[in-house]
C-alpha positions, 0 to 999 in steps of 0.5 A: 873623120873616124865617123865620116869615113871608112876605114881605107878612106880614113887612112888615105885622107891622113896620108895626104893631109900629112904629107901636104903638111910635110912636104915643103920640109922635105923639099927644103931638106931634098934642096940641102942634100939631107938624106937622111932627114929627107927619109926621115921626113917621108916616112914620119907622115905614114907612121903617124897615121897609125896613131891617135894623141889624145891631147886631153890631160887629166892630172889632179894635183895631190894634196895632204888635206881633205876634201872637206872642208874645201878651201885648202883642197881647192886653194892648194891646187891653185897655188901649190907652186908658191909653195916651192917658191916659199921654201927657195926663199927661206933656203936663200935666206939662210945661205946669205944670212937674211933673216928677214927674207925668211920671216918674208917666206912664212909671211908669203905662205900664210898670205897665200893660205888667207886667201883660200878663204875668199871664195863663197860656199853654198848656203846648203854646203855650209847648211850640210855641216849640222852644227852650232855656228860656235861649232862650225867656226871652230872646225874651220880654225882649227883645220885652217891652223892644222894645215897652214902649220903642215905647209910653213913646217919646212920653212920656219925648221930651217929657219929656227935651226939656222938662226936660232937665236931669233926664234922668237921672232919665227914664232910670232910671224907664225901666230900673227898668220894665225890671227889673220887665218882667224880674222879671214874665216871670220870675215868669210861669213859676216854677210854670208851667204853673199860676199863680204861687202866694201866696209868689211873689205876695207877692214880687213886691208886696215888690218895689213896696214897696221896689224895691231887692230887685229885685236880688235877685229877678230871679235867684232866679225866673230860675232857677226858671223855667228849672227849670220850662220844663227839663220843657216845652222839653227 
């Protein structure tokens, strides 16, 4: 309207348009004898003529990782109000002494950390990082580690704090999401550059059906996806 019309022209048509719009609220408040609310129903139309709101809302959600690699950076501005659902439920746990509501919550984070890496990088992203394949894979296990270990930090202090007698049992939930972000990472590159395709999809579910072929799982997509990256990184 700004760039159709000038100034005075501008203003007027906004009175109008505002008014037309207001109008059917002040005769409803004019009919109830609301004085006050009719004034205020005037009025309002004409004071916000002077205003322009910018619906455009430019908020990036903080994170504790780096930008690169991407995975955490980009998976955590997903998903980052799980993480409050997480934590709730480790704090209900220990209130109503559910232990295995807690070990649940840790299991819950280190789902939703597995997940991260379902998403495909550029061939010349990964080409970028110039390392050996070995090299490559072990920087993304151990930024993958790092920062699931800072996001369950909250939940598993809690939970060895208050049942502190089971925490063997916290820490074998913690490396069994361990193995899995190994396994995910990878899976992530046994067909890179393209997606994982449907056998290795269905290994990976096994895997979540009974967890001990883990063992057997990992190896067989390590050296997959160190014959896949031999044609990218060397």
């Amino acid at each position: 309207m700004k760039s159709i019309f000038d100034k005075k022209k501008y203003f007027k048509l906004r009175i109008i348009e505002n008014l037309i719009f207001a109008t059917p609220f002040i005769l409803f408040a004019i009919y109830k004898q609301e004085i006050l609310i009719t004034l205020i129903l005037i009025t309002s139309p004409l004071f916000l003529v002077v205003f322009n709101f910018n619906t455009r809302l430019n908020f990036t959600v903080p994170t504790p990782f780096g930008k690169k690699p991407f995975e955490f950076t980009v998976g955590f501005r997903n998903t980052f109000f799980v993480f409050p659902f997480a934590y709730l439920l480790a704090f209900i746990a220990v209130k109503v002494s559910n232990f295995n509501l807690g070990i649940f919550a840790i299991l819950v984070i280190g789902f939703i950390c597995c997940s991260y890496y379902s998403k495909i990088e550029n061939e010349y992203y990964v080409w970028n990082f110039s390392l050996s394949p070995k090299e490559f894979l072990l920087k993304k296990i151990k930024i993958a580690l790092f920062n699931f270990t800072l996001l369950v930090i909250p939940a598993i202090t809690l939970l060895s704090i208050f049942f502190f007698d089971q925490v063997d049992f916290i820490i074998g939930s913690v490396l069994l999401c361990y193995a899995y972000l190994v396994m995910v990472i990878y899976a992530k590159y046994v067909s890179f550059p393209n997606d994982k395709n449907l056998t290795h999809g269905i290994i990976v579910v096994s895997t979540f059906i009974f967890p001990p072929i883990i063992l057997i799982v990992i190896p067989f997509f390590y050296f997959q996806s160190i014959k896949r990256l031999n044609t990218i990184l060397e």
